[in-house]
PADOMI-206389 format. One record per residue (C-alpha): x, y, z; residue in one letter. Coordinates in steps of 0.1 Angstrom, whole numbers, plus 5000, padded with zeros to 4 digits. Example, Ala and Ser with C-alpha at 12.3 -4.5 7.8 and 13.67 -1.06 7.14 Angstrom:
<rs>
512349555078A;513749895071S;
</rs>
This chain:
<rs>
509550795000X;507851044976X;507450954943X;509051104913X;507351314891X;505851094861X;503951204831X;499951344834X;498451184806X;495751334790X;493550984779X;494750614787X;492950354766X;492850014772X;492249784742X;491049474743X;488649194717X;486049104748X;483049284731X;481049244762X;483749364788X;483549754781X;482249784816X;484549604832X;487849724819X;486550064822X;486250004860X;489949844863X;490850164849X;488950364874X;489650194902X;493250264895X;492250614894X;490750574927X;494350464936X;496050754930X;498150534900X;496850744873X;496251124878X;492851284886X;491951454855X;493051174831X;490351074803X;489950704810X;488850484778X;488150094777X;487850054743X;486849724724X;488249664690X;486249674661X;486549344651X;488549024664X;491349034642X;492849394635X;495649344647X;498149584664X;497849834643X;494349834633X;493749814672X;495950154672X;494450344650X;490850224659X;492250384697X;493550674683X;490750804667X;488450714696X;491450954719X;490851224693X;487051244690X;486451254731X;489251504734X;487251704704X;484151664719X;485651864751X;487452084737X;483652184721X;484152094682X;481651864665X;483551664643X;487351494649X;489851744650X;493651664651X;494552034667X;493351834698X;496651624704X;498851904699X;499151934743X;497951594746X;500051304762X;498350984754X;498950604762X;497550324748X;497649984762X;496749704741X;495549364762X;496249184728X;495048754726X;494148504748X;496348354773X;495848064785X;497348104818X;494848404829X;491448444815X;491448804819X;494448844796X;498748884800X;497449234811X;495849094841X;498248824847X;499148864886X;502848944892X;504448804926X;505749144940X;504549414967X;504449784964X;505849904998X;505250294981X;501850264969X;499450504987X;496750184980X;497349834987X;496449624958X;498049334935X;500049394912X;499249294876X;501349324846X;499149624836X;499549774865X;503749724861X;503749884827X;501650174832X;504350254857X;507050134836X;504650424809X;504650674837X;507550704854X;510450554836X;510250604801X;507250854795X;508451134816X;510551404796X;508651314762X;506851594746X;503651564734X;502151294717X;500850894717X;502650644739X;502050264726X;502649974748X;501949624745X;500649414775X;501949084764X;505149124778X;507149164814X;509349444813X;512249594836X;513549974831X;515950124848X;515150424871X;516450674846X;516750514810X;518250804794X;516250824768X;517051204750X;514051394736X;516351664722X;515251754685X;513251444682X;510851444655X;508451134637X;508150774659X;510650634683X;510750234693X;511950164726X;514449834724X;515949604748X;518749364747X;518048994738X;520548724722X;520648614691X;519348274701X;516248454713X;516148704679X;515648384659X;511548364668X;511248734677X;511149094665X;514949314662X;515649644644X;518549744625X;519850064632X;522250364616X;524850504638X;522750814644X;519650564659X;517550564630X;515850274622X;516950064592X;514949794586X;512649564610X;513149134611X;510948884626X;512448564625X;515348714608X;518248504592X;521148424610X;522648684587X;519848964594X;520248904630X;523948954633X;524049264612X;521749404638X;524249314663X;525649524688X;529349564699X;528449404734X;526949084711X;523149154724X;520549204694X;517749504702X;514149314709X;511049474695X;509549554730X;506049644722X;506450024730X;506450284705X;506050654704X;504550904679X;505051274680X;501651464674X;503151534636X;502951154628X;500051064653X;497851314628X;499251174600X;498350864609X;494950984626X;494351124590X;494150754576X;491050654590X;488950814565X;490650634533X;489450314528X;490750044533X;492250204562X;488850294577X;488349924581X;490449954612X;487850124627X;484950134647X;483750414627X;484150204589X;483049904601X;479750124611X;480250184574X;479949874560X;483849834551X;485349514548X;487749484575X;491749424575X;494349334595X;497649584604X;500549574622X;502049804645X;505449734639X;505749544605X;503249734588X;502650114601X;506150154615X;508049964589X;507050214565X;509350514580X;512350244579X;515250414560X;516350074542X;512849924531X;511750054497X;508050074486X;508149774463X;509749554492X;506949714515X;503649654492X;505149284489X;504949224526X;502649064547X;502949114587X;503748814608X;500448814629X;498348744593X;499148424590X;498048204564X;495648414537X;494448404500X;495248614474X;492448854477X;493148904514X;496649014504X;495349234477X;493549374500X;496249474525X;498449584498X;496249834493X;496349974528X;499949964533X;499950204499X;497850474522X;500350434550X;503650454528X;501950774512X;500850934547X;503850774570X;506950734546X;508551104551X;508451044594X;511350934607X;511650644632X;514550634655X;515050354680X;516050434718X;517950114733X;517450074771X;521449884775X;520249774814X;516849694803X;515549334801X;511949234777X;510148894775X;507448824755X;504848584774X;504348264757X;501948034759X;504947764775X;503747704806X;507547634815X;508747954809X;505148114823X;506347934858X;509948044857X;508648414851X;507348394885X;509648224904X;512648254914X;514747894915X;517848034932X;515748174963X;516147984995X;512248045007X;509448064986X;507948444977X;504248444994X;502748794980X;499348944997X;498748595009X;498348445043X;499848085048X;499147905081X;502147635079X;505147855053X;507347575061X;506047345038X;505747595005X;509147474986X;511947704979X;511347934949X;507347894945X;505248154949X;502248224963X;500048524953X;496448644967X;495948284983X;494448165017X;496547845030X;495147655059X;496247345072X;498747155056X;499147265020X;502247185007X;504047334973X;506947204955X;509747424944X;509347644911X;505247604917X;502947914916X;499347914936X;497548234930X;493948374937X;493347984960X;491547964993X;492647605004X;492247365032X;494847115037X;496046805038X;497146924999X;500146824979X;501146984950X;504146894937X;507247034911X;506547224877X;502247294888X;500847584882X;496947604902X;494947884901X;491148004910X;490247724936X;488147784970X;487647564997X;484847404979X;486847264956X;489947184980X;488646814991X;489146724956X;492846804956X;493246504992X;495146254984X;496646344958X;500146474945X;500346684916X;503346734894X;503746904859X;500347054856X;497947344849X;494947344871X;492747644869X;489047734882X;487147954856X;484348204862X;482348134833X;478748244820X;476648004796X;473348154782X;473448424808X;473548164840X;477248204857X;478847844861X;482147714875X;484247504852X;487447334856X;490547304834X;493647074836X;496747074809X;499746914815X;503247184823X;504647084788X;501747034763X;501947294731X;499247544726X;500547544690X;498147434664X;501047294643X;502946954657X;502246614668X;500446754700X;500146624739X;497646614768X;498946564804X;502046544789X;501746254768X;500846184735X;497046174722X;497545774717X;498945764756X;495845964765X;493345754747X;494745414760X;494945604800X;491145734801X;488845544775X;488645884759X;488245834724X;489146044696X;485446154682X;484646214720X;487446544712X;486846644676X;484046564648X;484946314623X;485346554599X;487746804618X;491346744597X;493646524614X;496146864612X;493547064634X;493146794659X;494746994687X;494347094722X;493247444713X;490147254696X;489746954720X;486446934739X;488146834772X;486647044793X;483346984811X;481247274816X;477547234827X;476546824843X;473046764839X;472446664873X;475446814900X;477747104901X;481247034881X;484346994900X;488246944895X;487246584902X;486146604867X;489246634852X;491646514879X;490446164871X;492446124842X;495946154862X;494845794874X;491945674862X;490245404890X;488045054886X;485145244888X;483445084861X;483445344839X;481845614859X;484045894862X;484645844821X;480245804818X;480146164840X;482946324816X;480946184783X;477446264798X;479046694804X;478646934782X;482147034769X;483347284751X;487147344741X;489847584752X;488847794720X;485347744727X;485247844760X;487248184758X;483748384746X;482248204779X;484848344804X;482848584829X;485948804833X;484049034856X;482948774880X;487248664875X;487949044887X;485749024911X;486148724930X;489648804928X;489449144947X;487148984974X;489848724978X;492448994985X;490749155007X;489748865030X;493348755028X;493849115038X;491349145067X;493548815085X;496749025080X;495149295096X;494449125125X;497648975130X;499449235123X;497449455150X;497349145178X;501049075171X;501849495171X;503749475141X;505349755128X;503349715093X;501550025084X;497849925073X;497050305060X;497750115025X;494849885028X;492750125044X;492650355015X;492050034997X;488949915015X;487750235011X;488050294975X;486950004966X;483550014985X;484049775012X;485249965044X;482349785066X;484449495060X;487249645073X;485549815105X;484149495115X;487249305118X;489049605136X;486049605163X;486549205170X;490149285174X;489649575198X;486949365217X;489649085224X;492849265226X;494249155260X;495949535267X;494949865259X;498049915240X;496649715215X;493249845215X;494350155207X;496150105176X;493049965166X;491150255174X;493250485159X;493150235128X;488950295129X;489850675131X;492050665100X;488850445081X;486550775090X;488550975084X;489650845049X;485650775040X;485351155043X;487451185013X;489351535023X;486051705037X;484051745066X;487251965081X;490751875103X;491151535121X;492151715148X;489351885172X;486951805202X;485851465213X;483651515240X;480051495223X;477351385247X;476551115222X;479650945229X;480150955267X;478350605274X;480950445251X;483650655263X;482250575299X;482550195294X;486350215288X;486950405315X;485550155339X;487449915321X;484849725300X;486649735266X;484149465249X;481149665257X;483250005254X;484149875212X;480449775209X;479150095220X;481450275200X;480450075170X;477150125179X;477350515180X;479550525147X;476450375124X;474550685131X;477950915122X;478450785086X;476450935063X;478451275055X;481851375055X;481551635087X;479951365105X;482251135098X;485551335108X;483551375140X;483251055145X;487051015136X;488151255165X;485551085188X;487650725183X;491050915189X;489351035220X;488450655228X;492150565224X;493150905244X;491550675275X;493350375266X;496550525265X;495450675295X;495350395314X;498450225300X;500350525314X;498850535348X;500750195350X;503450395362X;501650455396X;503250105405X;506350335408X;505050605427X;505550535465X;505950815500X;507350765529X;505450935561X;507751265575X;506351485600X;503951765590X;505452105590X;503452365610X;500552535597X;501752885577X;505652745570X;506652745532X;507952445516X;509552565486X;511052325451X;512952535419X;514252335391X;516052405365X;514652365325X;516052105307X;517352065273X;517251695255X;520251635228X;519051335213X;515651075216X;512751335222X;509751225213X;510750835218X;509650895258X;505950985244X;503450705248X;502250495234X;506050535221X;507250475254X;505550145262X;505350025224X;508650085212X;510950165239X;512050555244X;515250685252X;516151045257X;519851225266X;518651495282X;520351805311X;519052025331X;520052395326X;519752705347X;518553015330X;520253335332X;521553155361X;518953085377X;515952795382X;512952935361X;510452725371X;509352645412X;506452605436X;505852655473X;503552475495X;501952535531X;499352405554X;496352715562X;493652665587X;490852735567X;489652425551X;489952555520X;492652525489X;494252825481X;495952845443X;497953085425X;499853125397X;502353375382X;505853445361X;507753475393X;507853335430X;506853685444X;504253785417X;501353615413X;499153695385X;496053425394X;494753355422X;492253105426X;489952975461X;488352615459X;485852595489X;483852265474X;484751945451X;482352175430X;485152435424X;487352115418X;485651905388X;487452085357X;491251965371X;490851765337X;490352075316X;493752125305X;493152535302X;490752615328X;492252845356X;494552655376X;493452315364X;497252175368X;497452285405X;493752115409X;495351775394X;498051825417X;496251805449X;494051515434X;497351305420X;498951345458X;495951185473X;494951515492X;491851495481X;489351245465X;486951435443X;484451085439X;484051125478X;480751135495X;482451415523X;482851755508X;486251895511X;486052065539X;485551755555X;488251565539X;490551875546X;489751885581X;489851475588X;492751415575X;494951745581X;492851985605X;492852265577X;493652335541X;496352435522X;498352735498X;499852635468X;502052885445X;503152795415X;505353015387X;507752965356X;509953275344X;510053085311X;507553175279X;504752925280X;505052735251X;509152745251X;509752375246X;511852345278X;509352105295X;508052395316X;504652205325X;505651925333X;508852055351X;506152235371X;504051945381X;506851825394X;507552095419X;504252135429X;503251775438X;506951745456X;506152075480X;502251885480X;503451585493X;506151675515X;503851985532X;501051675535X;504251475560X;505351265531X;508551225513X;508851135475X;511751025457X;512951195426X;512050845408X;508550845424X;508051225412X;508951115375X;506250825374X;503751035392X;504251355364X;503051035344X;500250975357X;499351375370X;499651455331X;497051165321X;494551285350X;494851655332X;494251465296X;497251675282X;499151315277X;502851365272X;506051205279X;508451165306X;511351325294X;510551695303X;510451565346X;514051325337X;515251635324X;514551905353X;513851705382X;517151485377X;520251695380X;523351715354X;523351525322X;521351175317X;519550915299X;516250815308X;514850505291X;511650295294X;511449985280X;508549825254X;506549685283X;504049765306X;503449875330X;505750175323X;508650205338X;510950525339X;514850415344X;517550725346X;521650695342X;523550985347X;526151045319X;529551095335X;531851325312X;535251415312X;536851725332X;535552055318X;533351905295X;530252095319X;532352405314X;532852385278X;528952325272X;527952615295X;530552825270X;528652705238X;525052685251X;523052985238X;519253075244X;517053205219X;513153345225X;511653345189X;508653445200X;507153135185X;505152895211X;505652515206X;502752395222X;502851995229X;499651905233X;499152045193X;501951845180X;501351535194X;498451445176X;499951425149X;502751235165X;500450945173X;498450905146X;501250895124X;502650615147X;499450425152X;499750445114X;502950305117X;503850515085X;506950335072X;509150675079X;507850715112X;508850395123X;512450405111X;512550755125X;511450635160X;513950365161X;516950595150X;516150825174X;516350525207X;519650445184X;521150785183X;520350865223X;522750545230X;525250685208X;525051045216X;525650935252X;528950745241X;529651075223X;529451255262X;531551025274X;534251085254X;533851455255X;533651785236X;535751665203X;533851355197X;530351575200X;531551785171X;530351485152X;526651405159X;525451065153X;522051165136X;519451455130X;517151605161X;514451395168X;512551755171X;513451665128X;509651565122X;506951735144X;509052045142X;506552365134X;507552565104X;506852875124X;510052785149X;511952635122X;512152925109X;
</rs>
């Protein structure tokens, strides 16, 4: 499925208050470059705020001005120019506060859904969600300008919002529909019939809330997204220079000024509301201030003066998304867990994950970016993401665990967990990277105001439970209305004599008679609390050990979806080891699977999966996929599957590969070299069909008399292609085929007699009685390129060997085998009045005639059946490859199916199609040749045909399948004769590999 055109933005910045992340947000963004998820030439910022609390707005125009002065530095100017936006699309995304379900942000939260579409294979994070939601949903059709979007929220857009762009000038909020119960501790606009915005409310009165009330009853949500044309964005761009404005930026606070706090939405954009007058405006303070003194305000007041000068003549219209849904995240853990669930769903959802025993995850958990072995069970509604555990574990209802390895999973035995927030943290303390542990309970309030729980219970509970004491959490004099988890040191970080553990926390779900000890460990800990320990997070090392989870998770579904020959395409995770620096990984775990695949079929797919990881590594250079494979280099590997030795065959290949890797040209070398490996493989899968080919002994005609086979050409209706191996074997192929005379006659034939000389005589020509190549092999010598599919006479040299006429690994020369065996040689003429290159299966049409007059002139018979199987396996010996469909279709008479089934070895079975009276007559009237002139060469198409089905690219697959589906019903369509064929079941299966030369 290609994917719509979205919008190619000019910069993206990420925001964010980590002042010693730059380098690691600026990779996310890159490595999502790398992914093809924002477009090439994009200017990609990660850029810190320029101080903790600016706030939305300050964090904006901080952003902003950072956009303007790289694109001015491009564009060649030496200070910040505003001309610089007029053609630019920009998008900021602002990671906003803590959260203390992810330590890398709501951004970087980890969403429980695939991407079936994405070139890459990656997790999803919330970020990555919105910059699609940006990109191809409600950015495209926007002209020019500055895209705002919040992180802190989960969004769903419809494919087509209908958002209108027609004569829009100033800012435009984006709004969802929320109720009015919801409106009550959130953000809503009031509107004007025309869309323009009225006035803004957060935590509106009942009254303000209904009068912003829509006829359905729904409210529209402040979303978090917000557009400026490039009129406003330089308005407001031109604010960074008047203090106290210039506070909001890096380049003030380089300044010396004093900084301030703005909002987005209740301080720059409420300005442009129609409704709110300047005295209402200066009087306001934003929601995300909080509590301040008098000179703070003062201070603000002043800067939301500048912005009602600057700002107050833009308009700001809202655009309301009706089938749109917004939620802010909250720091409930309740609602966090029911974000990623989903209760009513009768299995759990396990995302980029590999579970050993799924029966025992609960229905509507989820499971994201986790290793599961053993028994490790989850209750319903529980979430596990980024864990590698070993069972027996139990975690129960309402738990949300995150960040655990093995290491830790022993502390987890025994236990049954309900209602709680474990989570594993990366964290560095005086430059030394530690693990620490955290556990909150499913229902305790992040809120600094209230009575406050921990494990929820109350404080007292608490205290009575462990033996923790109250000073143990807070200092004596930290005000009783302070005393709150946020500020609690619960949390061990650094033991003076062992590594921490969630055994240091876990105790107080039950503490045991241990004398005191597991309290004494806890008291003896350094501990910080949640606020304390945010500016310790190693959010790299988070990233990081992250991605190398997904991958190994990745690398097990891999292999079983190789060893149990899935129909999964891995191209995704490919690209994704690649582009992410770890395709040695990758090609180690593919070798291990070759090695110990029990049948070739198998090994192939993995070869062909090797191919693709060269290939990819050369990035688009080094030249086509497609080209030789028969470097002297790579014959002792190549020479090791041939005699059957697939372990040491993989290991050779491996072997040879490390010395292929270092530039692109070497490396699509190398790619064609392990398509050439799996050329053998399938090779030998195929000559499975021998089991089918079988003679019967006849008497040998007389030295000098003719024995002479024409066929017909054949034509398939539906299924060609499915008869191709590894299609054949893998899937099942099934093919309607007939054969058809030509201007009345058979085009295609071959003749056959014994001679005395001990020689071979070959020749080849359009017609029986012209012969335009003529050919004399006196020695094996003459013989050894019958595998060269375009030397001189090479299919006639295959012929004779295929028959068993002669043996070209014998120690007699072929005189003597001639002579021994027959008492002289033999003549073979072979010709086809069709076009080579005509698609009517004239080569393999042709093999057929020539090994029947081969056999039958060397006193053996060969069944029709036995011909088909032994085209097969002639076709395999001349390395063209190829199907079986073109020998159904000429050597079989009248109108059939052939089919072969997913097995091997491979079997050919053929059903002739019975059809009502006249039916033959009626095609014959309606059949009509055409010559274009254009050759359709097989062996050129069906490289591509494989590799796209070793690839098992999603439409290939479903292509493949139709066509087996629309043979059986094409055949139902013969039966019941010429009206019913009027209405075809499907397209050709020609539909895909088709050249555009003889489409035309």
């Amino acid at each position: 499925m290609e994917q719509p055109k979205g919008v190619d933005w000019t910069v993206i910045i990420l925001t964010y208050q980590y002042k010693d992340s730059v380098e690691v947000f600026q990779k996310e963004l890159e490595v999502r470059q790398k992914r093809e998820q924002i477009p090439a030439g994009t200017l990609l910022l990660a850029v810190e705020d320029p101080e903790t609390r600016v706030g939305s707005g300050g964090a904006t125009l901080n952003a902003l001005l950072v956009a303007a002065e790289h694109l001015s530095a491009r564009a060649g100017f030496s200070v910040v120019t505003a001309d610089v936006l007029q053609l630019a699309w920009i998008l900021i995304l602002h990671m906003g506060r803590d959260f203390p379900f992810d330590d890398c942000g709501r951004a970087f939260t980890c969403l429980p859904v695939e991407n079936p579409q994405a070139p890459v294979e990656a997790l999803v994070y919330n970020l990555d969600h919105l910059l699609d939601i940006m990109t191809y949903q409600l950015g495209p059709g926007s002209p020019p300008g500055v895209w705002v979007c919040s992180t802190d929220m989960l969004l769903s857009v419809p494919p087509n919002p209908g958002i209108s762009w027609d004569g829009f000038r100033g800012a435009r909020v984006i709004a969802f529909p929320g109720t009015t119960a919801y409106a009550r501790n959130h953000g809503v606009y009031l509107t004007d019939a025309q869309g323009f915005v009225l006035d803004i409310y957060y935590q509106g009165s009942e009254a303000d809330i209904q009068r912003c009330a829509r006829p359905d009853g729904r409210v529209p949500l402040v979303s978090g997204v917000a557009f400026f044309s490039v009129e406003t964005a330089e308005h407001l761009l031109a604010t960074h220079v008047s203090p106290p404005l210039d506070a909001c930026t890096y380049m003030g606070l380089d300044s010396g000024a004093r900084p301030v706090q703005l909002s987005l939405f209740f301080d720059i954009l409420l300005c442009m509301a129609r409704n709110v007058s300047r005295e209402d405006f200066l009087a306001g303070r934003p929601p995300e201030l909080g509590q301040s003194n008098a000179d703070v305000e003062g201070y603000l007041q002043v800067a939301r003066a500048k912005l009602w000068r600057e700002l107050r003549d833009q308009p700001l219209t809202m655009a309301y998304i009706p089938d749109g849904s917004y939620s802010y995240m909250t720091t409930s853990a309740s609602e966090f867990l029911l974000s990623l669930t989903s209760p009513r769903a009768p299995g759990a959802q396990v995302v980029h994950s590999q579970v050993e025993e799924l029966q025992l995850l609960g229905a509507g958990s989820s499971v994201v970016n986790c290793l599961l072995e053993g028994a490790v069970r989850l209750g319903p509604g529980s979430v596990l993401q980024h864990c590698h555990l070993q069972g027996p574990i139990h975690i129960g209802t309402g738990c949300f665990v995150s960040g655990l390895d093995t290491a830790q999973s022993e502390a987890l035995h025994g236990l049954e967990l309900h209602d709680l927030v474990l989570q594993g943290h990366h964290v560095r303390l005086h430059g030394a990277p530690v693990r620490a542990f955290t556990l909150v309970g499913r229902l305790d309030s992040w809120e600094r105001q209230g009575t406050g729980t921990y494990l929820n219970m109350s404080w007292n509970e608490f205290f009575q439970k462990t033996g923790i004491r109250n000073w143990d959490l807070w200092n004596p004099d930290t005000p009783p209305t302070e005393r709150c988890l946020l500020s609690a040191r619960l949390f061990p970080v650094l033991h003076p004599s062992r590594a921490l553990g969630p055994r240091d926390m876990l105790w107080m779900l039950d503490p045991q008679e241990d004398g005191g000890e597991a309290l004494w460990a806890w008291r003896t800990s350094w501990r910080l609390s949640w606020e304390q320990l945010q500016p310790c997070l190693d959010r790299g090392a988070t990233l990081a050990s992250r991605r190398d989870l997904f991958f190994r998770q990745a690398l097990l579904k891999a292999r079983k979806v190789l060893e149990a020959r899935q129909d999964l395409s891995l191209r995704p995770l490919i690209r994704a080891t690649v582009r992410e620096g770890c395709p040695g990984l990758l090609l180690a775990t593919l070798d291990q699977v070759a090695a110990g695949a029990g049948d070739p079929g198998v090994a192939a797919r993995v070869l062909a999966c090797v191919a693709d990881v060269l290939g990819c590594m050369a990035e688009g250079q080094g030249g086509l996929r497609s080209g030789p494979a028969a470097n002297p280099e790579w014959i002792r590997p190549f020479s090791y599957l041939e005699c059957g030795d697939l372990a040491g065959g993989v290991k050779a290949l491996a072997q040879e590969r490390d010395k292929w890797l270092s530039r692109p040209v070497l490396l699509v070398r190398a790619a064609r070299h392990y398509e050439g490996a799996g050329q053998i493989l399938i090779r030998q899968a195929v000559m499975s069909a021998q089991h089918f080919v079988s003679t019967e002994p006849v008497g040998l005609p007389a030295p000098g008399q003719w024995v002479v086979a024409e066929c017909p050409a054949r034509v398939d209706f539906s299924g060609g292609w499915s008869d191709t191996p590894p299609l054949a074997y893998e899937l099942g192929g099934a093919v309607l085929g007939l054969a058809v005379r030509v201007d009345g006659r058979r085009p295609i034939g071959a003749r056959a007699r014994r001679i005395w000389e001990p020689e071979l005589w070959l020749a080849v020509g359009p017609r029986r009685d012209e012969m335009a190549m003529k050919i004399v092999c006196r020695s094996l010598e003459d013989l050894k390129d019958y595998c060269q599919p375009h030397a001189p006479g090479a299919l006639l040299k295959a012929a004779f060997i295929c028959a068993g006429i002669v043996h070209v690994r014998s120690k007699l020369s072929l005189s003597e085998q001639l002579l021994r065996t027959f008492g002289g040689g033999f003549e073979l003429h072979t010709w086809s009045e069709l076009p080579h290159g005509s698609g009517l299966g004239t080569s393999s049409i042709l093999a057929g005639t020539a090994l029947a007059t081969l056999q039958r002139a060397a006193g053996r018979k060969v069944s029709r059946e036995a011909l088909i199987h032994a085209v097969l396996h002639l076709e395999q010996v001349l390395t063209t490859g190829g199907g079986w469909q073109d020998q159904v279709g000429g050597l079989m008479p009248g109108i059939k199916v052939g089919r072969s089934r997913a097995q091997l070895p491979l079997k050919v079975e053929v059903e002739e199609v019975t059809v009502p009276e006249g039916f033959v007559q009626t095609l014959n009237d309606h059949l009509l040749l055409v010559y274009t002139g254009k050759t359709r060469l097989a062996r050129n198409l069906l490289q591509d045909v494989l590799r796209s089905w070793y690839a098992r690219l999603p439409a290939v697959v479903q292509n493949a399948h139709s066509l087996v589906r629309h043979t059986e019903e094409c055949m139902k369509a013969f039966h019941q004769g010429p009206r019913e064929l009027q209405r075809p079941p499907g397209r050709s299966g020609h539909s895909g590999p088709e050249p555009a030369a003889v489409g035309e």
